[in-house]
N, C-alpha and C positions, 0 to 999 in steps of 0.2 A: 504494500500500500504506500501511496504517496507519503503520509505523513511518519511510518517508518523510515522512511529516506532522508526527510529532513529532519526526524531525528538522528540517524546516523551520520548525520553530516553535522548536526549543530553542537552535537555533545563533544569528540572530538578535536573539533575545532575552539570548544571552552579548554579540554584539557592543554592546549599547544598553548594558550594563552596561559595557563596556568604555570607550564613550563618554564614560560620567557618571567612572568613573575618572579618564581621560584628558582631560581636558576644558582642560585649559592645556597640551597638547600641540597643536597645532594641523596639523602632518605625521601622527600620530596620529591625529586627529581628521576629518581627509580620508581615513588610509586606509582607516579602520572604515566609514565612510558610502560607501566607494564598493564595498566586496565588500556592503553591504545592497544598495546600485542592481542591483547584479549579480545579483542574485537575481530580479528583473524581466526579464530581458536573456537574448539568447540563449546557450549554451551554448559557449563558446570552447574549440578544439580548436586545437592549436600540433604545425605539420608539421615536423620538426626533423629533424635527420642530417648526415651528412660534408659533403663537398663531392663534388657529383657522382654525389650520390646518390638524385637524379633528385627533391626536393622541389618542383618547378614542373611538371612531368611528371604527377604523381601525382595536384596540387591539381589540373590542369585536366584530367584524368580523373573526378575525382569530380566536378568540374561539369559537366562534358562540354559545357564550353566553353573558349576558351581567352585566359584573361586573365593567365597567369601566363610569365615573370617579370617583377618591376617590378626593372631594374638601372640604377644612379647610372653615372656618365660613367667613375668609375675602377676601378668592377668591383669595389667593397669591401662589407663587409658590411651588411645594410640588412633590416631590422624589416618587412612586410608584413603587413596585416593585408586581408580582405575579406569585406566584409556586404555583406549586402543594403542595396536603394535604390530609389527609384522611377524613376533613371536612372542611365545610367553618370557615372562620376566618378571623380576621385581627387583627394586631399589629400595634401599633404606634413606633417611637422612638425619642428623645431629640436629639439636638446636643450634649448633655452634655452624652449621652448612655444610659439613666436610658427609661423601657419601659413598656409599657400598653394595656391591652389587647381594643378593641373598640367593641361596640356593631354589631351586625350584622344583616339585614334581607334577609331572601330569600324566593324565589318565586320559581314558574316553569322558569328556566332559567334564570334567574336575582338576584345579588349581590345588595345586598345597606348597605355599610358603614357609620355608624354613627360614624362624628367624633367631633358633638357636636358643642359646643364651642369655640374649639379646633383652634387656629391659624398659621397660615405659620411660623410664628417665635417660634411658641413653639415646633412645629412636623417636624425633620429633614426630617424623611422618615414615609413610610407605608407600611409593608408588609399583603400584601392579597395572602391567602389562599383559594385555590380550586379545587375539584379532579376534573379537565378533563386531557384526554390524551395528549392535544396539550402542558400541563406543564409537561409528566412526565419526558423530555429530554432536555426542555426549559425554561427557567425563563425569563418572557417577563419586562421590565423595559420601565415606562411612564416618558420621563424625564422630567422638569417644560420647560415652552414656553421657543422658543430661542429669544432675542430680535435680530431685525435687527441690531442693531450697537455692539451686538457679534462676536469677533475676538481676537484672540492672549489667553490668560489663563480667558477667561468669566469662569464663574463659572459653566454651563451647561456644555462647553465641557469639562470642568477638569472633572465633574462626570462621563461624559460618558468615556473618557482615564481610567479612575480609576477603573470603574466598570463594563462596558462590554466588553465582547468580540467581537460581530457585531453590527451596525447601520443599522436598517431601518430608514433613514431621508426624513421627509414628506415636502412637496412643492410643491406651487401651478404649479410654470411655471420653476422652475431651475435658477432663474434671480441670477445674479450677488450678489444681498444680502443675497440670502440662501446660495449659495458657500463659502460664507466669513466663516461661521460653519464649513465647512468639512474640508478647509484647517487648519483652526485651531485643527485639531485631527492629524495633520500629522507630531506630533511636534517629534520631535529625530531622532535620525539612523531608529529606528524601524518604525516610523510612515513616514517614508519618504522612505523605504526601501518597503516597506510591506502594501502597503495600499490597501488591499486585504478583508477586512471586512467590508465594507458598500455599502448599495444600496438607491438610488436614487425612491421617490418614489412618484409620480404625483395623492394624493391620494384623490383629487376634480376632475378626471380627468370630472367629468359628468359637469363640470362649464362653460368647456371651448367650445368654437363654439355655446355658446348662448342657453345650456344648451340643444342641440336638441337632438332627436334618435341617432346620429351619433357622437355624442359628442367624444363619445370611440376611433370613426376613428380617429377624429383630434387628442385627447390625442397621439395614438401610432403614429404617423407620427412626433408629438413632440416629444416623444422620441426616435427617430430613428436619429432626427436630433441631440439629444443629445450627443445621443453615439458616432457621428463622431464629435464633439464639441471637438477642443485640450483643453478649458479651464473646460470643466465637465471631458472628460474622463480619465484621472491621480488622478480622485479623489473617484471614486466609480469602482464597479462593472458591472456596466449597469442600466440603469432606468426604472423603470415598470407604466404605468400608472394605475391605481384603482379607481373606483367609490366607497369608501368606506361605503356611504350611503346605496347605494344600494348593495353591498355586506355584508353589514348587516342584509338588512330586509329578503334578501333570503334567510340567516343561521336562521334567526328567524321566518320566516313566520309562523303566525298562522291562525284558519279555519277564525274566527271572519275578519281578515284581506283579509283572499283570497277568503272569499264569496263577499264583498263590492266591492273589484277589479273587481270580475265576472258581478259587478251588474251594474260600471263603464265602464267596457268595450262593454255592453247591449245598452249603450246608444249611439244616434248620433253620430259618426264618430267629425262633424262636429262642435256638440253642446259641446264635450267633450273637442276637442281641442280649441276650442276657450275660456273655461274654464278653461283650462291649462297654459293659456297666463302668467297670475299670483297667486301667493299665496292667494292674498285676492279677486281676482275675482274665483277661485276655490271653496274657504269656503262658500264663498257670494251666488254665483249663483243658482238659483230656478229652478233646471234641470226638462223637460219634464218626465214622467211617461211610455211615447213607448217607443218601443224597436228600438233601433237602427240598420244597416246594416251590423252589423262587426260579426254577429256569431247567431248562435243559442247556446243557452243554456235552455234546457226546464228546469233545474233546481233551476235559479230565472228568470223565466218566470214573474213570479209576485210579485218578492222581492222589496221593496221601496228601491228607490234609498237611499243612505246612507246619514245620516243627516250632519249641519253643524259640528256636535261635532265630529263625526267618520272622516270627510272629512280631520279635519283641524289635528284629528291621523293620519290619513295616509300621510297626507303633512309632519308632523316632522318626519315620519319614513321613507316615499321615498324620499322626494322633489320633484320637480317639475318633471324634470328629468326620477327619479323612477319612479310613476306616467304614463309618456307617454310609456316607455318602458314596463313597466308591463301590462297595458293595451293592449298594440301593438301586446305584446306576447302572451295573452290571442285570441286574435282575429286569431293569424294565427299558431292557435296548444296548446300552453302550457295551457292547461283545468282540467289541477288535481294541486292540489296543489305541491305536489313532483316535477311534473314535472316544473310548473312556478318556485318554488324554484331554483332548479336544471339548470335553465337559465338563471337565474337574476345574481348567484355567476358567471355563467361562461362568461357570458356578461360584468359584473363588471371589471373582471380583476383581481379578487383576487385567483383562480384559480392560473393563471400565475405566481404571487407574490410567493402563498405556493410554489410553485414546483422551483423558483428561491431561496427563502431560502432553501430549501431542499436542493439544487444545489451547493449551494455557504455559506451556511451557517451551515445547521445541516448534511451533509454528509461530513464537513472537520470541526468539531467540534475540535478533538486535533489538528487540524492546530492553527485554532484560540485561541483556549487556550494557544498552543506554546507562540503566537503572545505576546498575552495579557503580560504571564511571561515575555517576553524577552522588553517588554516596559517597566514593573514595574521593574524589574530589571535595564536596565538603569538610571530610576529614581534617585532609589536606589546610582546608582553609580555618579551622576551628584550632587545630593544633600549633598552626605558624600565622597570628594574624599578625599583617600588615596593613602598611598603604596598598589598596586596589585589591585589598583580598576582597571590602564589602561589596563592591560594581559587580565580581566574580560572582558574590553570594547571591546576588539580587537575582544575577542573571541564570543563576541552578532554579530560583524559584521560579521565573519566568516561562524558564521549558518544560518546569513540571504543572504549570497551571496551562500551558500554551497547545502542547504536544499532546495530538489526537488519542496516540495508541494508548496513554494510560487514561486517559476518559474512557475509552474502549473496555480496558482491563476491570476498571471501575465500576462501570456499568454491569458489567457480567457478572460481579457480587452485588450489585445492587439487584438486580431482575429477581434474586432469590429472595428478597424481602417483603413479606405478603402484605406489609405496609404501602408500596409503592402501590398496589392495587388496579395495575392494567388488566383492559380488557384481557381474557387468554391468548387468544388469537393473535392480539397486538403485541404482546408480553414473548411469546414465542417467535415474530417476526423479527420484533427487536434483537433478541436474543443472536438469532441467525444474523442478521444482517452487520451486527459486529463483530460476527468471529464466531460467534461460541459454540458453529456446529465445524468451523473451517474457516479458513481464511483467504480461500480462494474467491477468488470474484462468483465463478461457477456454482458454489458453493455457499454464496450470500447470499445471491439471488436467487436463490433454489432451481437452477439449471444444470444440465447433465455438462460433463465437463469438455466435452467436446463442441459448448453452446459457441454460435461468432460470436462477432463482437456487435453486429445488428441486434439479434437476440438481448446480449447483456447491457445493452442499450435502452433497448428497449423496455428490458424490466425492472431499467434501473430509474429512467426516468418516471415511470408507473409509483415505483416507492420514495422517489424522492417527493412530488407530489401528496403524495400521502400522509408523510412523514413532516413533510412543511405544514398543513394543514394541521397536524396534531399540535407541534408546536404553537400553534396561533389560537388556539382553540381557547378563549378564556373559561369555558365552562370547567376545564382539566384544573387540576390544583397545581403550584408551581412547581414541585419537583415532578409531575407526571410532563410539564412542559417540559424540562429540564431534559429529561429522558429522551424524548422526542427529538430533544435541540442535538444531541450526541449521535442518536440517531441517524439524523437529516445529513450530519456533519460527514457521518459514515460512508453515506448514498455519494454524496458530492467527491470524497477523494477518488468511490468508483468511478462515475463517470470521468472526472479528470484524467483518470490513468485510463480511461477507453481516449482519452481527448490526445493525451500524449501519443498512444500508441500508432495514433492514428497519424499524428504530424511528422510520426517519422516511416511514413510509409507516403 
């Protein structure tokens, strides 16, 4: 979009100014030129949450590999970062900068970093290297646990302000003590301006309602309630809930594991669930050798049920949870592996998640890069004020009140506020026409993507229209204007870029 452009032209050209300001700063002077590199560089997204709140689980879900966790000898907290690479690898580094390469194994699917002896106080960070696709536009960051009594400059959110551009932040239920972390990222004009890169993410969601088949319902009914929450929704994007568990074992599913399943879902309805009560009555239980009522499978027909050792693999790779569902799904369809697979990730939640980072996070990538510069920049200016730092200040404010995409971003939390009280229909178009199904022109305008530019013309002037008329409507109350006005704003950079495209043909 247009006004992406001329944010990525405006914000840069603040920091070069900033440069010539600062230019016998030399900390200064490094940090300005390295949010420019960044802007080259893929899009840094930092996985962050309690302890235990399943951030290694979740990253190797979304790779649907499994390279995560990198942990030091004493089990303390420790910086992970992972890109892409032409081969596997990992590096350590010092607080002090000096760095080393760490040994490395791999499997089919699976990273394991040796880091030795290696302690939380000698290794600042660790960068892991891996060629899958989901790195080659993404550098995913495992931040170290957040403690609950984190708030104000803890040292986890300073690395996360410092180093990424989005948060996915992991937690159980959204309580009050996980929020105390997000509003701490919201420090300055920009993070109080702009708080348009993080989402809310319910990544136990399989915990909640006593771990049953339905778990998932309760999870998104939690977050539905979130989103209309005045005290969550100023502070994220929206909230997604995930089974991360089980949206791992589905990216990894192997035969070894989906034959046992077959061979568990073979058995008693009855006898199975009743072994599913608990973990150790699971492993423990001396299961009957018939076949049960839930399917035919002539293919272990006469496979022995899976031993204690295989039972209590499958309990750390599903849990309990996983487990009922996978079973569940075998018995009413999903009979290939592909296909269980292929139900488990979309039943998980994580599904939903990718296509919401997509949304909000790697389809407004130089939004958030902007972002990123125009905080470190403040920084910059807050920590070393001069003469000409305030002109600098005014003019960070200027592009965060001026610049389309974060009205855009803005908007797309506001739409979720059942205060704002749009027609549906209007409330849904809105929604579309700033992104929040895509951000392709095609895509805005609800045409297939192969539409001309006659077409997108056409149906852009249809909603700009439309969208002018709301704005003007004085019966509307003024933030329903307001909405409109962002809207209209949206229609117009389309048609502008049909206008550009057109003058260079």
């Amino acid at each position: 979009m247009t006004g992406s452009a001329r944010l990525h032209e405006s914000v840069p050209a603040l920091l070069h100014e900033a440069l010539t300001l600062y230019w016998d700063n030399p900390r200064a002077t490094e940090r300005l030129r390295h949010y420019l590199d960044r802007f080259d560089e893929p899009l840094r997204i930092a996985i962050a949450g309690p302890w235990r709140s399943g951030k290694s689980t979740l990253l190797n879900a979304i790779l649907g590999e499994e390279v995560a966790p990198v942990e030091p000898a004493d089990g303390g907290p420790l910086h992970t970062w992972y890109e892409d690479g032409p081969e596997p690898g990992a590096t350590a580094y010092s607080a002090e900068g000096s760095a080393w390469e760490l040994p490395v194994v791999r499997s089919t699917g699976a990273l394991r970093v040796e880091l030795g002896g290696w302690r939380s106080t000698q290794v600042s960070e660790v960068v892991v290297r891996w060629p899958t696709r989901v790195l080659r536009h993404t550098t995913l960051m495992e931040m170290p646990a957040v403690s609950p009594a984190e708030e104000g400059d803890s040292p986890t959110a300073t690395k996360v302000v410092r180093d990424a551009d989005a948060v996915l932040y992991l937690t159980r239920d959204g309580r009050d003590t996980d929020l105390r972390f997000l509003r701490a990222l919201r420090e300055g004009v920009v993070g109080r301006s702009a708080p348009v890169n993080t989402l809310l993410v319910l990544a136990r969601a399989d915990e909640l309602g006593g771990g049953r088949v339905d778990a998932l319902v309760t999870a998104k009914q939690l977050a539905r309630r979130q989103a209309q929450d005045p005290g969550v929704r100023p502070l994220c994007m929206g909230t997604v809930p995930v089974a991360g568990l089980v949206a791992l074992a589905g990216r990894v599913l192997g035969e070894t594991e989906f034959a046992a399943l077959l061979r568990l879902a073979e058995l008693p309805k009855d006898e199975l669930a009743t072994a599913l009560l608990s973990a150790d009555r699971f492993v423990e239980t001396r299961f009957t050798t018939g076949r049960g009522t839930g399917g035919s499978h002539a293919a272990v027909d006469h496979a022995p049920v899976p031993d204690a050792a295989l039972r209590r693999a499958l309990l750390e790779r599903f849990g309990l949870f996983g487990l009922r569902l996978a079973t569940t799904l075998i018995r009413t369809g999903a009979t290939t592996r592909a296909g269980l697979a292929a139900e488990l990730v979309r039943r998980s939640g994580l599904t939903d998640l990718r296509e919401s980072i997509a949304r909000y996070f790697t389809d407004r990538r130089e939004v958030l890069k902007a972002r990123s510069a125009l905080a470190a920049l403040e920084r910059v200016l807050r920590t070393d004020p001069r003469p000409g730092a305030a002109d600098l200040h005014t003019r960070i404010e200027q592009v965060l009140a001026s610049a389309h995409d974060f009205r855009e971003l803005r908007l797309l939390a506001t739409l979720r506020d059942p205060r704002t009280k749009l027609d549906a229909e209007l409330a849904a178009e809105a929604y579309r026409l700033v992104g929040g199904n895509g951000t392709s022109l095609a895509v805005r305008l609800e045409l297939e993507q192969d539409a001309d530019a006659g077409q997108l013309w056409e149906r852009g002037v249809d909603a700009l229209y439309r969208w002018q008329a709301q704005a003007e409507d004085p019966l509307l109350r003024p933030d329903q204007r307001q909405v409109a006005r962002v809207v209209r704003r949206s229609v117009e950079g389309m048609l502008a870029e049909l206008r550009a495209g057109w003058s260079l043909h």
